[in-house]
C-alpha positions as CSV (number, residue, x, y, z in Angstrom):
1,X,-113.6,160.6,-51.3
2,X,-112.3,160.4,-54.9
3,X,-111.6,163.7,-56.3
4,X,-109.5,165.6,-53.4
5,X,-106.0,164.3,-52.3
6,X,-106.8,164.9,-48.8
7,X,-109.3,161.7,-49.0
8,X,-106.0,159.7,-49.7
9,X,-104.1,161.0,-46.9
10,X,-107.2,160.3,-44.8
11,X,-107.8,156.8,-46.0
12,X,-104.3,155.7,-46.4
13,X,-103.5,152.4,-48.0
14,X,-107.2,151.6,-48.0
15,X,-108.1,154.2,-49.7
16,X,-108.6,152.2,-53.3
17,X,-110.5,149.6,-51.8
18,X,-113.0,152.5,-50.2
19,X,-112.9,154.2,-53.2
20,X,-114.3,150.8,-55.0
21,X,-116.7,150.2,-52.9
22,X,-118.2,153.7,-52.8
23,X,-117.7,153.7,-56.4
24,X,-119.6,150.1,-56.7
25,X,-122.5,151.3,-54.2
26,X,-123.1,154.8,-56.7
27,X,-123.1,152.6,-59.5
28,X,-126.1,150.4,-57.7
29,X,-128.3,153.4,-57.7
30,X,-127.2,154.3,-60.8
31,X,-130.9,153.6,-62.4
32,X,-132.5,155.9,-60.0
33,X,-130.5,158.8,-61.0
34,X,-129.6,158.0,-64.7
35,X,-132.2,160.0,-66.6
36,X,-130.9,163.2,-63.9
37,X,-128.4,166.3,-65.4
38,X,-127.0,166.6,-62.2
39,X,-126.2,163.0,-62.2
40,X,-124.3,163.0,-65.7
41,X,-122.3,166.6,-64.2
42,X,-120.9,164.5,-61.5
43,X,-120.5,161.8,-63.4
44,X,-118.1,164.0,-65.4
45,X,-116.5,165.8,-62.1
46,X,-116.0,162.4,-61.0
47,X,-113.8,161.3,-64.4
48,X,-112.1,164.4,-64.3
49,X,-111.0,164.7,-60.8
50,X,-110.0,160.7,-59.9
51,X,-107.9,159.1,-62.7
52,X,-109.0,155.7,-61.6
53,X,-113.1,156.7,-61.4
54,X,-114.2,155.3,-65.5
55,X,-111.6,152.0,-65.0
56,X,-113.7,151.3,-61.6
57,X,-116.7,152.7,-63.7
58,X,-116.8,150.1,-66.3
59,X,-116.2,146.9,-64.4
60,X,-119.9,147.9,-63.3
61,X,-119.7,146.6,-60.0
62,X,-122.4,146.4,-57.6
63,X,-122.3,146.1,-54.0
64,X,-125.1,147.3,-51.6
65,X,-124.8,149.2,-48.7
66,X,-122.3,147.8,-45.8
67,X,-121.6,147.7,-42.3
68,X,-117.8,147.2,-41.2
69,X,-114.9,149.3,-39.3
70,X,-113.0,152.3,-40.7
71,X,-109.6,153.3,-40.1
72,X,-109.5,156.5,-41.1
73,X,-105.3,158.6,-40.3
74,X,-106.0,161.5,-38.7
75,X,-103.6,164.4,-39.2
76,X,-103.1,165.4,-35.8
77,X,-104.9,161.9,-34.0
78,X,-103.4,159.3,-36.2
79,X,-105.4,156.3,-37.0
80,X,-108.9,156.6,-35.2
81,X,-111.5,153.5,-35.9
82,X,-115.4,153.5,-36.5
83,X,-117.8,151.0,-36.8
84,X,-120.6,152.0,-39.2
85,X,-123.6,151.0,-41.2
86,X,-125.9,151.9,-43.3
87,X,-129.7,151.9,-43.9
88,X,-132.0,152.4,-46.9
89,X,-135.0,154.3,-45.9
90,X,-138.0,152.6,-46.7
91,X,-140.2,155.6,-47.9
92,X,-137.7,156.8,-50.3
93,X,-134.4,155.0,-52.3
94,X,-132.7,157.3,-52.8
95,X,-132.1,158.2,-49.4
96,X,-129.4,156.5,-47.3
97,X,-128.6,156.9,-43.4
98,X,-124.9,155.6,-42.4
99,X,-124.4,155.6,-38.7
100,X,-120.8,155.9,-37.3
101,X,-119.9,155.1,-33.7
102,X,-116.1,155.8,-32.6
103,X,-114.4,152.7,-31.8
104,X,-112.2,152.7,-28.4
């Protein structure tokens, strides 16, 4: 979503507010995860590879987890829609299930 181009492309003028609000729902687990390397490595792959990544970083937004339609633009489909949402499993937070259903 924020470090390959293709995401862009995929995303297409939404793709910065997607990338906000996936950046603002990692940042609400962020206290789950903070004491983890791995977390700090992407963390890092995340500021190298997605310019805007630390200015979205610091506002320290938080938003939960949401439920709402994508648009995503298909290469060879153009624009296909899903409805999704997501779930926080009860027995463990830091696990998530997001459920997306094609839109006709």
């Amino acid at each position: 979503m924020l470090t390959r181009p293709s995401a862009r492309k995929l995303f297409g003028a939404a793709w910065a507010d997607e990338a906000k609000r996936v950046v603002a729902q990692f940042r609400a687990v962020h206290d789950l995860w903070a004491d983890d390397p791995a977390f700090h490595e992407l963390l890092l792959k995340l500021r190298k590879g997605c310019p805007e990544f630390s200015v979205w970083w610091k506002t320290h937004d938080i938003r939960g987890t949401a439920a709402g339609i994508k648009r995503l633009h298909h290469p060879k489909k153009g624009v296909v829609s899903f409805e999704h949402a997501s779930f926080q499993v009860n027995d463990d937070p830091s696990l998530r299930v997001v459920i997306y259903t094609p839109v006709k």
